[in-house]
C-alpha positions as CSV (number, residue, x, y, z in Angstrom):
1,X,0.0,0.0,0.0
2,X,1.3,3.5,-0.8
3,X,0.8,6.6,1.6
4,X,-0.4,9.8,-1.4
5,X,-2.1,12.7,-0.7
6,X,-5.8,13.3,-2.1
7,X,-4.7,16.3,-4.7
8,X,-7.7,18.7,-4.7
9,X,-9.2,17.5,-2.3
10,X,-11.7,14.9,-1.2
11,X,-14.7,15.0,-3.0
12,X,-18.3,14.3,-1.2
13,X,-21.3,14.8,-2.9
14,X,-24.5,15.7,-1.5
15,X,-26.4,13.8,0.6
16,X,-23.2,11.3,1.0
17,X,-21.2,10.5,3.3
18,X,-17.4,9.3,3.8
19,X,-15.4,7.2,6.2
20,X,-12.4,7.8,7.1
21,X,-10.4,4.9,8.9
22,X,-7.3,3.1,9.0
23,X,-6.4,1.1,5.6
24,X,-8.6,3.6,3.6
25,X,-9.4,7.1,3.5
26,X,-7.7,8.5,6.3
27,X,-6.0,11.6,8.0
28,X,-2.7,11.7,8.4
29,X,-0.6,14.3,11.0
30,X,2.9,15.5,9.4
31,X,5.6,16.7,11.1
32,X,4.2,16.4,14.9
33,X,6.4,17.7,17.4
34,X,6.0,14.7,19.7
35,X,4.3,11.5,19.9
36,X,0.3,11.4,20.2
37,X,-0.9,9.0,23.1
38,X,-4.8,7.3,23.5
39,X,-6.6,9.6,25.0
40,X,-4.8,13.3,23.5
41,X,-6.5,15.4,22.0
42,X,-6.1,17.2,18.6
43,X,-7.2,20.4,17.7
44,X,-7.8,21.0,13.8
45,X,-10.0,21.9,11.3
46,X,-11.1,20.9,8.1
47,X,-12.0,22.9,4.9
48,X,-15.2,22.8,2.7
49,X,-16.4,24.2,-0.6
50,X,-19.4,25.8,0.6
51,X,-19.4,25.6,4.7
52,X,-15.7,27.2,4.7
53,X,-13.8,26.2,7.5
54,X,-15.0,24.2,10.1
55,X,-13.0,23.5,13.5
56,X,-12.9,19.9,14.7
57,X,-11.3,18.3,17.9
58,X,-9.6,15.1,17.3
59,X,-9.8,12.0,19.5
60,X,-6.4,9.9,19.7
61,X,-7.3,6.2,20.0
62,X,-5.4,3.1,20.2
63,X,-4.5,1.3,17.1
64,X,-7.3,-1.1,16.5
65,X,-9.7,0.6,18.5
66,X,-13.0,0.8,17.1
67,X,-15.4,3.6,16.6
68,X,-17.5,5.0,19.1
69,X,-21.0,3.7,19.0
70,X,-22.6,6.8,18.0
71,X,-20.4,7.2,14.6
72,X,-20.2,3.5,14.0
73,X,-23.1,3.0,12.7
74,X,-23.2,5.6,9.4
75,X,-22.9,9.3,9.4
76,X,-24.5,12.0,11.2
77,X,-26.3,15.1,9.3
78,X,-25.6,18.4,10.9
């Protein structure tokens, strides 16, 4: 598997929805300036056509962990 970055961006079209997780779509931090440990938290933000930009606040979970219940089961409409 090759690591490349999604050049333009990542399309979504209306009314669907994508998951990001390890092994497909994913986000990846660059050039940290130490190590992330379960339970850290992550501020960021993410950037959208129309909304603009949005902040977000990133969980940091184990390797392997699984989702939490309330985003495991599809996506959420906001």
């Amino acid at each position: 598997m090759k690591m490349a970055p999604v050049e333009g961006g990542l399309a979504i079209a209306p009314g669907t929805s994508v998951a990001l997780k390890p092994g497909g779509l994913h986000l990846m931090f660059l050039d940290l300036k130490e190590g992330l440990k379960a339970g850290d938290t992550v501020s960021g933000s993410l950037t959208f056509e129309r909304a603009g930009t949005v902040p977000v606040t990133f969980t940091v979970a184990p390797i392997g962990a699984q989702a939490p219940a309330s985003e495991a089961g599809g996506h959420q409409h906001h």
